[in-house]
PyMOL CGO cylinders between C-alpha atoms (Angstrom):
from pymol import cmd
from pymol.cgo import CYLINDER

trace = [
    CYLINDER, -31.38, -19.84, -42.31, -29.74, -22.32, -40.12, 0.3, 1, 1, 1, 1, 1, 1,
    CYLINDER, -29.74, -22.32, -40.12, -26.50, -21.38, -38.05, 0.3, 1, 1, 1, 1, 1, 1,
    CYLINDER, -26.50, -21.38, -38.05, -24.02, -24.13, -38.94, 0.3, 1, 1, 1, 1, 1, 1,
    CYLINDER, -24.02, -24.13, -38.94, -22.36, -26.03, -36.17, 0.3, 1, 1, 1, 1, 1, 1,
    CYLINDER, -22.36, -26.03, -36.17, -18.72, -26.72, -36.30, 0.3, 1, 1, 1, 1, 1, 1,
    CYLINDER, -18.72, -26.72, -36.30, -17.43, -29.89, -38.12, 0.3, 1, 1, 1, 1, 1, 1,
    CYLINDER, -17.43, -29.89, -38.12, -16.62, -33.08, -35.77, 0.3, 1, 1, 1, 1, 1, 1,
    CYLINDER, -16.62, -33.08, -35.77, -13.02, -32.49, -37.34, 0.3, 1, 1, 1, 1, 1, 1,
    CYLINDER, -13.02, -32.49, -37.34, -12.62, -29.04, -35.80, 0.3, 1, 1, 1, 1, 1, 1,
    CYLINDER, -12.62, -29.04, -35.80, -11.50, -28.22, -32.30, 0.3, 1, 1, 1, 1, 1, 1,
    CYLINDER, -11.50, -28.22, -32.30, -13.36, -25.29, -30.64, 0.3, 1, 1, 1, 1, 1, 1,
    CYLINDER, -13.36, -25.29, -30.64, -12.18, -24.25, -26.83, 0.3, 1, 1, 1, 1, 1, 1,
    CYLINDER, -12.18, -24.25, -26.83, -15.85, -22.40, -25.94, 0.3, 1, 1, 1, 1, 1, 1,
    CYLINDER, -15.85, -22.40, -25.94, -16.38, -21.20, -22.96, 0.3, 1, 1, 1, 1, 1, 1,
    CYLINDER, -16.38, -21.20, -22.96, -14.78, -23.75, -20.93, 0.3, 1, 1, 1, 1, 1, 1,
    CYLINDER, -14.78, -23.75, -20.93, -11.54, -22.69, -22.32, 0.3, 1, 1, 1, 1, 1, 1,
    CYLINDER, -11.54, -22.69, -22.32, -11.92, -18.83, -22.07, 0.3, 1, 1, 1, 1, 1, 1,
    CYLINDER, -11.92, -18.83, -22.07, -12.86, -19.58, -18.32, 0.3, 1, 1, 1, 1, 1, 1,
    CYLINDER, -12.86, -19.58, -18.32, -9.68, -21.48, -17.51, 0.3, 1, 1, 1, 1, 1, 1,
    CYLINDER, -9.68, -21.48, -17.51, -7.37, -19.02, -18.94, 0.3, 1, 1, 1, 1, 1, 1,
    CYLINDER, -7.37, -19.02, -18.94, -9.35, -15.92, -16.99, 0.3, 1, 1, 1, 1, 1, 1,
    CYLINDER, -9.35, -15.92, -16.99, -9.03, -18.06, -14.00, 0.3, 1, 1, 1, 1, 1, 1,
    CYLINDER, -9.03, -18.06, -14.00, -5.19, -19.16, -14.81, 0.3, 1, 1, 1, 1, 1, 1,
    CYLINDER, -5.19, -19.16, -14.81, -4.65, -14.78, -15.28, 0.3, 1, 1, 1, 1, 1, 1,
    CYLINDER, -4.65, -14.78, -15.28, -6.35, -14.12, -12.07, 0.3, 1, 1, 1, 1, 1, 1,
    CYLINDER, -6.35, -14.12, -12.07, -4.45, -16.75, -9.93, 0.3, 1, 1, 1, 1, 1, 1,
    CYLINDER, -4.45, -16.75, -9.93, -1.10, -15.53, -11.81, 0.3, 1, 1, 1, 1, 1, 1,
    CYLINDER, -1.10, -15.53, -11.81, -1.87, -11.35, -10.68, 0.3, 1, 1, 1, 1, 1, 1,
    CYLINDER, -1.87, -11.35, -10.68, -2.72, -12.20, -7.30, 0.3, 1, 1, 1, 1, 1, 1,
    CYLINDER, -2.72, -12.20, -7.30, 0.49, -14.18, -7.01, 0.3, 1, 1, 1, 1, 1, 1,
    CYLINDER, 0.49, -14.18, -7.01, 2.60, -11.63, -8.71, 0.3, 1, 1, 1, 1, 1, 1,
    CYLINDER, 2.60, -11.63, -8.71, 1.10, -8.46, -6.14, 0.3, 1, 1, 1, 1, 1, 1,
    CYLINDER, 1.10, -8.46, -6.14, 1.70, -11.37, -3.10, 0.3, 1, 1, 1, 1, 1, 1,
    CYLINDER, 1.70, -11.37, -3.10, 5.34, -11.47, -4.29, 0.3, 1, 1, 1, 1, 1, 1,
    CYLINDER, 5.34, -11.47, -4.29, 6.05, -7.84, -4.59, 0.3, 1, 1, 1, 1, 1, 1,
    CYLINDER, 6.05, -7.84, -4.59, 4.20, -7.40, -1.15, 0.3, 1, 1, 1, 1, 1, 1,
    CYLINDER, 4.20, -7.40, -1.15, 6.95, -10.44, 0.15, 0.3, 1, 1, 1, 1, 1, 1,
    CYLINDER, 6.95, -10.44, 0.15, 10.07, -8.65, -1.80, 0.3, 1, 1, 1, 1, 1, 1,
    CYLINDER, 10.07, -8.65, -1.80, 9.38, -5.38, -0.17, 0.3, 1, 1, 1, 1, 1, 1,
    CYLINDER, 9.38, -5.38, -0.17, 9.78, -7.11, 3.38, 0.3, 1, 1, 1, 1, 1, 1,
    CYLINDER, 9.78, -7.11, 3.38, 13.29, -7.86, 2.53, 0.3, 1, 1, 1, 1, 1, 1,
    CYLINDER, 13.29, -7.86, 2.53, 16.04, -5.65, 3.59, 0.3, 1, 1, 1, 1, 1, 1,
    CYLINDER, 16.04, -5.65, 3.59, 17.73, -3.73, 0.89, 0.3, 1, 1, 1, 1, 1, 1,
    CYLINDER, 17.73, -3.73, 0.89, 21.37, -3.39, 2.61, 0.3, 1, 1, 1, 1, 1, 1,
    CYLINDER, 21.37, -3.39, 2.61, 21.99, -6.77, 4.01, 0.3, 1, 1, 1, 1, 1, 1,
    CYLINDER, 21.99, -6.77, 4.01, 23.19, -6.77, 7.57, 0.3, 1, 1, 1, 1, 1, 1,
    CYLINDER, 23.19, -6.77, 7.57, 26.44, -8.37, 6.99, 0.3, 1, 1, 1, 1, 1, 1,
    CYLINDER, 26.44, -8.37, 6.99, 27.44, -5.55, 5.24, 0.3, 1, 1, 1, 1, 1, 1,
    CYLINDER, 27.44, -5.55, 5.24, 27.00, -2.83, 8.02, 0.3, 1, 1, 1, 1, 1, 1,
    CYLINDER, 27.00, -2.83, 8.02, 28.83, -5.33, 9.93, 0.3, 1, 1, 1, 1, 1, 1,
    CYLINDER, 28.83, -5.33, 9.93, 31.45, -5.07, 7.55, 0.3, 1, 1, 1, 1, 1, 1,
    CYLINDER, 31.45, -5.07, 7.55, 32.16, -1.21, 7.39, 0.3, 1, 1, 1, 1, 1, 1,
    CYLINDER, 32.16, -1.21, 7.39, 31.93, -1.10, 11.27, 0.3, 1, 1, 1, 1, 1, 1,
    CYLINDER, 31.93, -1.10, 11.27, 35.01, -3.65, 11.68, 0.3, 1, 1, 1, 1, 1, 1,
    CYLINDER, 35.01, -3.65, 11.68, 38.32, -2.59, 11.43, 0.3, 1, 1, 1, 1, 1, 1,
    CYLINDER, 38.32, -2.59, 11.43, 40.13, -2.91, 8.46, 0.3, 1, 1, 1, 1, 1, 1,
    CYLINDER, 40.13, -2.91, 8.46, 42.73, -4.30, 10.04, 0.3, 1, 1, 1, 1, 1, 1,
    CYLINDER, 42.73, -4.30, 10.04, 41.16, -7.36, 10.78, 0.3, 1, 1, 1, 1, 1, 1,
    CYLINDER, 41.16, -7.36, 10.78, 40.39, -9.60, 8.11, 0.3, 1, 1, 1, 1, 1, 1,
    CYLINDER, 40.39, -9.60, 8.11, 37.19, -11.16, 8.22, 0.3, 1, 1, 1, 1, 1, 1,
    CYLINDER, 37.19, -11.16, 8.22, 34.98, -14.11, 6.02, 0.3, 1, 1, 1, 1, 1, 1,
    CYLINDER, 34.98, -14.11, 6.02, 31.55, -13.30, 5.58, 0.3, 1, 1, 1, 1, 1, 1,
    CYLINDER, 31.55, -13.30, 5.58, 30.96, -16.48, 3.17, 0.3, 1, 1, 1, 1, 1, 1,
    CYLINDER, 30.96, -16.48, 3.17, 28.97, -18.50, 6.09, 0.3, 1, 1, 1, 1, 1, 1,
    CYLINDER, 28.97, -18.50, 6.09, 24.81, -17.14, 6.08, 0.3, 1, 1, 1, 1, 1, 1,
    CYLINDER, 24.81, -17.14, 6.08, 26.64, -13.71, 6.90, 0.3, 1, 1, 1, 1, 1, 1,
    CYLINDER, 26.64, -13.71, 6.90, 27.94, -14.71, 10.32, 0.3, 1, 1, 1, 1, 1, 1,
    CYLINDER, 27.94, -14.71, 10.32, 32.04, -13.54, 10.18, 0.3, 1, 1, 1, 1, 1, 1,
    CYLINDER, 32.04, -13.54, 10.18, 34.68, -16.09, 10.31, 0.3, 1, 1, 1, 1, 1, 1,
    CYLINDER, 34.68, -16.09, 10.31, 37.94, -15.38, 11.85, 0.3, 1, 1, 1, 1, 1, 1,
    CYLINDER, 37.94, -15.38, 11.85, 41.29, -16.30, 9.77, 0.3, 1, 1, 1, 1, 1, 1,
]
cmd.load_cgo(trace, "trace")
C-alpha cells in the first residue's frame, strides 16, 4: 500500500504554515500582556480633574489645552 501524495492542483500549508501561525499567536500574547502591563501604569483619575474640584467654583476655568487650565 502506497500513501498517496497530494495532487500538484492542491494547496497544502504543512508545517511551514502551522509554524507561522504558532509564531504569529505567540508574538500577538506577549504583546497583549506588554499592553495590559503599559495600561496599568496609567493613572485612573486624570490629574486635571483633582485640579478641577480643588478650584473654586467661582472661577471659571478651560481645561481643553493637555490639561493645563486656561483663564477666561
Amino acid at each position: 500500500m502506497v500513501l498517496a501524495s497530494p495532487a500538484a492542483s492542491q494547496v497544502v500549508p504543512g508545517i511551514l504554515g502551522f509554524l507561522v501561525v504558532a509564531a504569529m499567536a505567540l508574538a500577538l500574547f506577549f504583546l497583549l500582556r506588554s499592553m495590559n502591563k503599559q495600561l496599568n501604569k496609567v493613572a485612573r483619575e486624570p490629574r486635571w480633574r483633582e485640579e478641577a474640584k480643588q478650584a473654586p467654583q467661582d472661577q471659571e476655568q478651560d481645561f481643553s489645552h493637555n490639561g493645563t487650565p486656561q483663564q477666561g
